[in-house]
N, C-alpha and C positions, 0 to 999 in steps of 0.2 A: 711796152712798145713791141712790133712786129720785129723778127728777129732778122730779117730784110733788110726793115731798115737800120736797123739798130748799125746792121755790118757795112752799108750804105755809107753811115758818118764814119765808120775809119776804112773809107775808101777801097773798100772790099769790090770787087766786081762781080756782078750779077752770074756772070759765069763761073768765077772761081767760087763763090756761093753756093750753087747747084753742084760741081764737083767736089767740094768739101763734105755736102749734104749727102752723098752716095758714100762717099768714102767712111760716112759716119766721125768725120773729124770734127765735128761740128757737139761740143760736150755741153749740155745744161745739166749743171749739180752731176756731174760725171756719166751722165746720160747723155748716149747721141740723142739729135735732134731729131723733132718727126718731120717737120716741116719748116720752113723758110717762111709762114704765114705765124708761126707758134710765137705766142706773146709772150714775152722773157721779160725780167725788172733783173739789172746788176748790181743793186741795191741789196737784193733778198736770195739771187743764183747766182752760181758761178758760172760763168761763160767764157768756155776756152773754144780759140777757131785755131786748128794747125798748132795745138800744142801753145797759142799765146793767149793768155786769158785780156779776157775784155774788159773792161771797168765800165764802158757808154753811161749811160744815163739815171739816176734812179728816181723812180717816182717818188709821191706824195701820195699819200693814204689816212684820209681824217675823218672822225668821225663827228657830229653836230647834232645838236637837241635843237631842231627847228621849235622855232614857238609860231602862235598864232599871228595873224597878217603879214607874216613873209613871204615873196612868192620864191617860189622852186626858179630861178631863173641867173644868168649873170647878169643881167641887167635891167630896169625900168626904168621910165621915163615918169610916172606917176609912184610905185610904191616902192617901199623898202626890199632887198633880195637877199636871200641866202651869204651870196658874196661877202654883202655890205656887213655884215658877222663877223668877217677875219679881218686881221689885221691888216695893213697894208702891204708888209711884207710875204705876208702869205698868199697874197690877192695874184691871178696868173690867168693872160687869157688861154689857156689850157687846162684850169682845173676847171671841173664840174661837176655836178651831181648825179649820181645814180638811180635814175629814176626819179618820179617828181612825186611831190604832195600837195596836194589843195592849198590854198593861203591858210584856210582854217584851220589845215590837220596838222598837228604836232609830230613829233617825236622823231626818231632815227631816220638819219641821213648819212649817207655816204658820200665823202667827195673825193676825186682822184684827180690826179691828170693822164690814168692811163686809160687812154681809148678804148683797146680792145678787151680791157676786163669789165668796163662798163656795157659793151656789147651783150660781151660772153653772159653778165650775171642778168641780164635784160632776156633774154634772147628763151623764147617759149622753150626751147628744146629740154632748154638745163632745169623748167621746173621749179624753181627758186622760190621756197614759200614767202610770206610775208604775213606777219602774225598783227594786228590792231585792238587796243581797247577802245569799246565803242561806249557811249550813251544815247537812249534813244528813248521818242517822248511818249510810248505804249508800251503795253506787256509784249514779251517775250517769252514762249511755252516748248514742251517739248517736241510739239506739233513745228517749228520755227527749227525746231534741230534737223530734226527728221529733215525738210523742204532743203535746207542749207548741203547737207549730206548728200542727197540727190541732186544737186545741181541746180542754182536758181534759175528760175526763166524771166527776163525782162519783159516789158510792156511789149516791145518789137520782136518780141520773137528769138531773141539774141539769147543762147546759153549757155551759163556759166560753168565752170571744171565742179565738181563736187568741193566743198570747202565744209571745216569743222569749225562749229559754230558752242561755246561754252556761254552759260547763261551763268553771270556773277550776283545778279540781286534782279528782283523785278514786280511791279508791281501795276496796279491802273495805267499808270499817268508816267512813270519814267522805268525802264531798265537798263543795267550796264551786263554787257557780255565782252568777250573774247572771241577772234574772227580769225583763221587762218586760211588764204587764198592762194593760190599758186601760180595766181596768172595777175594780168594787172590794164584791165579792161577801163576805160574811161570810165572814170567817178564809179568805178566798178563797187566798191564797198558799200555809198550810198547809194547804189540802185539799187541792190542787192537787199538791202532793208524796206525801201522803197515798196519794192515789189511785193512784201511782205504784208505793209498796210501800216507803216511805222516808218519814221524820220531821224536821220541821223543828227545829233546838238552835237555832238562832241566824238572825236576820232584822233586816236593818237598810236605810228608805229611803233611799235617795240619790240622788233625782231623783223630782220633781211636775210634771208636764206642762215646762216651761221651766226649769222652778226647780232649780238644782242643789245638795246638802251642799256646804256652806263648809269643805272639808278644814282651814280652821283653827278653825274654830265647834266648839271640846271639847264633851264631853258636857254637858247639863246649861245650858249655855251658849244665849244670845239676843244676836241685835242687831237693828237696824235694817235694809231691804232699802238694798240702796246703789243709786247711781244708775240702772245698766245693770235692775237687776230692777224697779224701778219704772217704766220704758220696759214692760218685760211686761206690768204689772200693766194700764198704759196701753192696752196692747192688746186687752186681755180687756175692760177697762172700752167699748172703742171696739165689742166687738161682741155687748154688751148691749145689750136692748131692744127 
């Protein structure tokens, strides 16, 4: 949550906000504040304003093994959603996903309820890789590496960031590789192969910027982020603002 408004729900005033913010009375984890825009969880930081620490609000941070035919969504009227995953008590019109995935595409999924780190970890600036096991229905050569390394170019002209491209088995008729892309361009993966002269069958994340598939998080399956990944979240949180 923005640390505005955070100070907003215990009735803090916009002006006394901006004079605390100069005077550096304003402590995240014993850090003055940079900004009044800077995304803080009191969940994971401590937040003192004037010497009184704040307790406000603490988010939600899950992670989820999307399976095939779910869409990336809180709601539809035709298919099944991500949402429909959790429990009911877990269910919040506040939490959502972090960036989306095809119906088709499996694997890692992020959900929060907090806005601005969903921003932050989107937002081209920060570079956030995103790593996918692919299969696909033709060979895959060292010539496919080379082309991926340099930048793919779409049918329209549209050009992709340089992306490393690992080739796991390959043959005539199917190969499976490893994709790591750094941007996140409409059905960018499958153009990406497309363009190549090859079709993507099967795509699954396994890796968001830091965040790695829970080899034991089954499909369909959610939990909690555990200690070590909330140390991340902490990170990202520290370089908002």
């Amino acid at each position: 949550m923005r640390l505005d408004r955070l100070l907003a729900q215990e009735k803090v005033s916009r002006k006394a906000m901006k004079q605390a913010l100069l005077k550096k009375e304003i402590l995240v984890d014993d850090c003055p504040a940079r900004s009044l825009a800077q995304n803080v969880d009191t969940g994971l930081q401590k937040l003192v304003f004037q010497g009184r620490q704040i307790q406000g609000y603490e988010h939600n941070y899950l992670m989820l093994h999307k399976p095939n035919g779910v869409v990336t969504a809180s709601k539809d009227k035709k298919l099944p959603t991500v949402m429909d995953l959790l429990p009911p008590d877990i269910q919040s019109d506040q939490l959502y996903a972090v960036g989306r995935l095809d119906r088709d595409t499996t694997g890692l999924l992020l959900l929060t309820d907090n806005g601005p780190l969903g921003f932050q970890l989107l937002h081209p600036q920060y570079h956030v890789d995103k790593s996918y096991q692919v299969e696909v229905n033709g060979p895959l050569t060292s010539d496919h590496i080379q082309k991926f390394k340099e930048g793919i170019v779409f049918l329209d002209g549209t050009t992709c960031k340089p992306s490393q491209l690992e080739i796991l088995s390959a043959n005539p008729t199917e190969s499976r590789a490893s994709i790591t892309i750094s941007e996140g361009k409409f059905h960018q993966v499958k153009k990406m192969f497309l363009s190549v002269g090859v079709k993507v069958t099967a795509l699954k994340r396994v890796q968001f910027g830091d965040f790695t598939l829970d080899p034991e998080l089954a499909e369909g399956h959610y939990r909690p982020l555990n200690p070590e990944e909330l140390e991340i979240i902490k990170i990202y949180l520290e370089k908002s603002g």
